[in-house]
VMD Tcl script that draws the C-alpha trace (Angstrom):
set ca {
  {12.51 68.70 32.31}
  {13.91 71.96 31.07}
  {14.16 73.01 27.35}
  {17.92 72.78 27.57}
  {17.88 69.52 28.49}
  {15.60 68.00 25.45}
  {17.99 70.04 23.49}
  {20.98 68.03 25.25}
  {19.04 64.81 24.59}
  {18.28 65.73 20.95}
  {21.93 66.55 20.55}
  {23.23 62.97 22.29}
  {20.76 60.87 19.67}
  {21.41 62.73 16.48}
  {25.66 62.41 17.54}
  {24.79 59.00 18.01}
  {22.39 58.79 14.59}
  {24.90 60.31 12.43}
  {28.32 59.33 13.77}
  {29.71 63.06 13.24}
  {29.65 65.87 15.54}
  {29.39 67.78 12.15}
  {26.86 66.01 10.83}
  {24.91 66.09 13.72}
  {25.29 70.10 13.57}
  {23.77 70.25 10.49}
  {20.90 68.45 11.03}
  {19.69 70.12 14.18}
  {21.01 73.37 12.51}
  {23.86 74.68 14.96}
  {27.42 75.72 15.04}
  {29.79 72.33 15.55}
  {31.23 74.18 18.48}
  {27.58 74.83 20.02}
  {27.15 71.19 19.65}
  {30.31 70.65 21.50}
  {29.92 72.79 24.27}
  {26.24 71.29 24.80}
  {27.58 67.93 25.01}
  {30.32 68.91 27.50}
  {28.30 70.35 29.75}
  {25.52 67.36 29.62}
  {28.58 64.99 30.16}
  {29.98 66.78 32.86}
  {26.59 66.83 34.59}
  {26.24 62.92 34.54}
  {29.54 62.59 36.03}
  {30.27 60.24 32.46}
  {31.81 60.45 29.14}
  {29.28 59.76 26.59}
  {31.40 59.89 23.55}
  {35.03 58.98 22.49}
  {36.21 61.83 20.11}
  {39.60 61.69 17.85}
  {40.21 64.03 14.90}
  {38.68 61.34 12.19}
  {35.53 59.57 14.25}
  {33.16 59.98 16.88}
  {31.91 56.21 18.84}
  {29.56 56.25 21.97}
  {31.12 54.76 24.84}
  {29.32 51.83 26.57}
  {28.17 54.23 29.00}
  {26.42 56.40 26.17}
  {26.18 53.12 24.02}
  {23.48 52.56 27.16}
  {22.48 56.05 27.64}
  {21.11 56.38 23.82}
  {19.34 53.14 24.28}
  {17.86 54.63 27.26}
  {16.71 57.86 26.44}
  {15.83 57.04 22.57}
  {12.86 55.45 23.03}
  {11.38 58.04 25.40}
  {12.14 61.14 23.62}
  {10.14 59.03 20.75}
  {7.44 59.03 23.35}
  {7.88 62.77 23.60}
  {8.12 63.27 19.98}
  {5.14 61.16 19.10}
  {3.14 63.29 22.20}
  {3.76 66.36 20.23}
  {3.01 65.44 16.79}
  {-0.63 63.89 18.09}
  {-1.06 67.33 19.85}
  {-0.13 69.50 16.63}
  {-2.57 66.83 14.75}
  {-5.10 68.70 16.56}
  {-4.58 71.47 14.83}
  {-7.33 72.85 12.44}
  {-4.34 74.48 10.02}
  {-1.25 73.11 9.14}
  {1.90 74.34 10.68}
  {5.19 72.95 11.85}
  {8.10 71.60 9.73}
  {7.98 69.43 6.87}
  {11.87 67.61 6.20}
  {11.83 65.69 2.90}
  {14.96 63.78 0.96}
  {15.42 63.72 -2.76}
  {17.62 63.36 -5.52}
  {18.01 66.91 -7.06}
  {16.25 65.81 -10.46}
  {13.30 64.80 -8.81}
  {12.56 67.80 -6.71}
  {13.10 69.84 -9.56}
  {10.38 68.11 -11.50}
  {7.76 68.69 -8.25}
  {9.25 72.14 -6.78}
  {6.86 74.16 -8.44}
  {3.09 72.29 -8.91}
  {3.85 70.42 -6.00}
  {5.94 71.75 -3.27}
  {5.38 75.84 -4.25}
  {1.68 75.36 -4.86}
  {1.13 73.88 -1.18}
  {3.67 76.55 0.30}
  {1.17 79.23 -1.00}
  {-1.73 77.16 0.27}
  {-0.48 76.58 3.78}
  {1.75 79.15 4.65}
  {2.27 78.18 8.18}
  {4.33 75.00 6.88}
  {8.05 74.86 6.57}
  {9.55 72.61 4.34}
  {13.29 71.27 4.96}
  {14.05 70.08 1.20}
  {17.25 68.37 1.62}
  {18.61 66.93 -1.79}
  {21.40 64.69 -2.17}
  {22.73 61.89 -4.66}
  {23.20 58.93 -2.44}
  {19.55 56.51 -1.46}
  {19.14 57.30 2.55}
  {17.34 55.64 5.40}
  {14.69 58.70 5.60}
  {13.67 57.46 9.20}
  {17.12 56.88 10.85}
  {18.35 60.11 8.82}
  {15.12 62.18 10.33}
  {12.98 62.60 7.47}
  {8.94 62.69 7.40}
  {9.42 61.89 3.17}
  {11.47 60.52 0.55}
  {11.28 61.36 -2.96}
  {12.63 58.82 -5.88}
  {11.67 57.46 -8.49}
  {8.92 54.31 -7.31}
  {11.36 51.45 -8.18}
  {14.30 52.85 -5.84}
  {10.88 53.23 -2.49}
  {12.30 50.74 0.12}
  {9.34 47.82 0.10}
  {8.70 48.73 3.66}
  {7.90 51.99 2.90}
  {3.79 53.76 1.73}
  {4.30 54.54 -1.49}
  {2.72 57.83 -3.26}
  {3.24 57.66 -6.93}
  {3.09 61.05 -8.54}
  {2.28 60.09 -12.05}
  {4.91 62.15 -13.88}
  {6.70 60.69 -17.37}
  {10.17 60.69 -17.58}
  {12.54 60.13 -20.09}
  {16.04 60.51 -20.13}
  {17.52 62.91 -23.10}
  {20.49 62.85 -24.83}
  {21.17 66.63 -26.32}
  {23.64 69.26 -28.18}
  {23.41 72.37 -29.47}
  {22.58 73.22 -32.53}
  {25.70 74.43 -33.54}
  {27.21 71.14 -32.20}
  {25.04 69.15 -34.40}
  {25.52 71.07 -37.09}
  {29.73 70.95 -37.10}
  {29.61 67.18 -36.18}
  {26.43 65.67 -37.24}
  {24.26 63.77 -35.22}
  {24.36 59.94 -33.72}
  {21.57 57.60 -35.45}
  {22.50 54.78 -32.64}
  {23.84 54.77 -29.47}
  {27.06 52.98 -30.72}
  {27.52 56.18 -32.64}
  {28.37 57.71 -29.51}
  {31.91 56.39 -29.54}
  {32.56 59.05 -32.51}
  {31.16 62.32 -30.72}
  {32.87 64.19 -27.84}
  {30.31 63.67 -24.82}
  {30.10 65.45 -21.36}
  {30.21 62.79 -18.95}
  {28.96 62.68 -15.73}
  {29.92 61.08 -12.24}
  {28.10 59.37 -9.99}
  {27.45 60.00 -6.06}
  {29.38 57.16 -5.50}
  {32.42 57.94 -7.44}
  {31.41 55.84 -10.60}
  {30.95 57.28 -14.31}
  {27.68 57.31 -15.49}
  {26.99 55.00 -18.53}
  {24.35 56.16 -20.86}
  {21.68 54.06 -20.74}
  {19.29 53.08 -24.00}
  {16.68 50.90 -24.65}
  {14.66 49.72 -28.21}
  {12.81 47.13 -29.05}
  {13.78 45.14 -25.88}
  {17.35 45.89 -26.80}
  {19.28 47.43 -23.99}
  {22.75 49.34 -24.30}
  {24.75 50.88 -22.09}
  {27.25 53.09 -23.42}
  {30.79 54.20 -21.92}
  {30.86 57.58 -23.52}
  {34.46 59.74 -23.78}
  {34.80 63.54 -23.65}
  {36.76 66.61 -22.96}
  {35.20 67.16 -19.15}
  {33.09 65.16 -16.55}
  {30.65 66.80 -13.98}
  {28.93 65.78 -11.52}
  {25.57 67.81 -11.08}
  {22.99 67.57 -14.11}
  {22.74 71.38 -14.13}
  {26.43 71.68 -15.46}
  {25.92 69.44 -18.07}
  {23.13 71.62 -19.39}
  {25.33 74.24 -19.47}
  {28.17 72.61 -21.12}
  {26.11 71.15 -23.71}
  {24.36 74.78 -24.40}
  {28.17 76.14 -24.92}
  {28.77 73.46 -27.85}
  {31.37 71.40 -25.53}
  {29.43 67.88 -26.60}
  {26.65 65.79 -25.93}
  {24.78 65.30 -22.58}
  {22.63 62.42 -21.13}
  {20.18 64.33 -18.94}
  {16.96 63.99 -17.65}
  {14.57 65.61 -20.23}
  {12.38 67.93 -17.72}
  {15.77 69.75 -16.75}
  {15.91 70.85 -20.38}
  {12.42 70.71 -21.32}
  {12.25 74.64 -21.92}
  {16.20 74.48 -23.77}
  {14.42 72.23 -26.11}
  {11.71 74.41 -26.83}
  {13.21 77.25 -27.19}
  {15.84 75.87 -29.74}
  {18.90 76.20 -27.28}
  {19.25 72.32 -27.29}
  {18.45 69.51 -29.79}
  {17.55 66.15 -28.75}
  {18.66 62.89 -30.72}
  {18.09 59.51 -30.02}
  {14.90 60.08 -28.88}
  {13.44 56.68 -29.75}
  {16.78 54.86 -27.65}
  {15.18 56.40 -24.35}
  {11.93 54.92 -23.05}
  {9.53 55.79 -19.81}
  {11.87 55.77 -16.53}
  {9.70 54.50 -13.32}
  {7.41 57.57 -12.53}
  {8.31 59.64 -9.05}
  {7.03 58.68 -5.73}
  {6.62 60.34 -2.22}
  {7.64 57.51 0.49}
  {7.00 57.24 4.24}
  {6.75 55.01 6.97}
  {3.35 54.23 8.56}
  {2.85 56.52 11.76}
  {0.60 57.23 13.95}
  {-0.91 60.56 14.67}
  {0.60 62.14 11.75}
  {0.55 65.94 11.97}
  {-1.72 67.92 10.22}
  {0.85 69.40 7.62}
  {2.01 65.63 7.09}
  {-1.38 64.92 6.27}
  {-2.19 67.63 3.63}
  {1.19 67.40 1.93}
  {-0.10 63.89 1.73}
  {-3.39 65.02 0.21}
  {-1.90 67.57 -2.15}
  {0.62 64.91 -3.80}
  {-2.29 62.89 -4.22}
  {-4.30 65.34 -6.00}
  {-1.39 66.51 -8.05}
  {-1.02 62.84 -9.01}
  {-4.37 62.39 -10.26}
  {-4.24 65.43 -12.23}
}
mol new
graphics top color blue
foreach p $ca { graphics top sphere $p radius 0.5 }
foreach p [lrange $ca 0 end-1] q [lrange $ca 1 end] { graphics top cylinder $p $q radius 0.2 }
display resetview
């Protein structure tokens, strides 16, 4: 079997995965039209049509409904050949793909994921960071990373030990033109930046006291959707931001953010690594492995 062809093959399952010739680009890393051509010539070697194309979807036909189911578990039989081969391996190499929301790999990216970069330089890691939960082993991922009470129960489990809070901040200035809330139900009187789901929703602030739980519906002059903009427009005086508190850990220090409410905003569940049982695990699977463990226990 030629390289082209486990490239064809590769091409056919991830279409099939992903239901998205674009998608299915991405995640092998070449041009849509690449993809396109591959597939074309593949189907016009069979003598079949594997896929049924219009302008808004992509669905296998029966005849590649039967081809997937064919070929998918062998090129896991390949796959798993390969990975107990590289396992060999006295140093870790290869490629390391993990899914996370953004705030979490920002809280790891540099004791965790830059400190075993300059330990095993032979290892690439695919970071891929996105809003939305994902199936990590239909999407193609080795790990997930989320906090431990979103890890599917199927799933190993590597807590990382971090705290985290959420933080509700301002600027000084801010604070000092329009006071500060005591309360959450204060809120309702400040401007606030607020912030929109993945999914389309608003966020509501969350709080939490003396097993008192609010959640807060919080009005403003704009609403973003990536926590590093809300840093920003709570730096420039715009309102207040709900945030996690390690993105503006160093604003805080360094007086270019104030934090209220404090005492509303309790311990979130700490961060975990997840992954599914395997066997054979390459060797840069198993010292990432090691390393979050290490970092965990300090």
């Amino acid at each position: 079997m030629t390289r082209s062809v486990l490239v064809e093959l590769e091409a056919v399952l991830s279409i099939a995965r992903h239901g998205s010739f674009r998608a299915a680009a991405l995640d092998l890393g070449v041009s849509t039209t690449a993809l396109s051509n591959s597939i074309a010539k593949l189907e016009q070697r069979l003598g079949i049509r594997l896929f049924n194309r219009t302008t808004r979807s992509v669905s296998p036909t029966d005849a590649g409904r039967t081809f997937v189911e064919r070929v998918g578990p062998a090129m896991t039989d390949i796959h798993d050949a390969m990975v107990a081969a590289q396992s060999l391996q006295a140093t870790p190499s290869g490629t390391l793909r993990i899914n996370a929301f953004a705030t979490a790999a920002r809280e790891v990216m540099e004791p965790l994921i830059l400190a075993f970069l300059k330990r095993f330089p032979q290892v690439h890691i695919d970071l891929v960071t996105e809003g939305r939960l994902v199936d990590i082993v239909a999407a193609g991922f080795d790990l997930g990373l989320r906090p431990a009470d979103l890890v599917p129960n199927d799933m190993i489990a590597v807590p990382l030990g971090l705290k985290r809070h959420n933080a509700v901040v301002a600027s000084p200035e801010f604070l000092r033109t329009h006071g500060r809330p005591v309360v959450p139900a204060d809120l309702y009187r400040f401007r606030c930046i607020r912030a929109r789901l993945p999914n389309g929703a608003l966020l509501r602030w969350r709080f939490e006291k003396d097993g008192e739980t609010v959640q807060i519906d919080v009005q403003g002059a704009i609403t973003l959707d990536e926590s590093s903009l809300v840093r920003i427009a709570a730096q420039n005086g715009v309102g207040l931001g709900y945030v996690m508190e390690a993105d503006v850990r160093e604003d805080i220090a360094a007086g270019r953010l104030v934090r209220v409410l404090e005492d509303w905003t309790p311990l979130l569940a700490p961060l975990a690594l997840y992954y599914p049982g395997r066997k054979n695990p390459p060797a840069a699977f198993t010292a990432f492995i090691k390393a979050a463990r290490d970092f965990a226990n300090g």
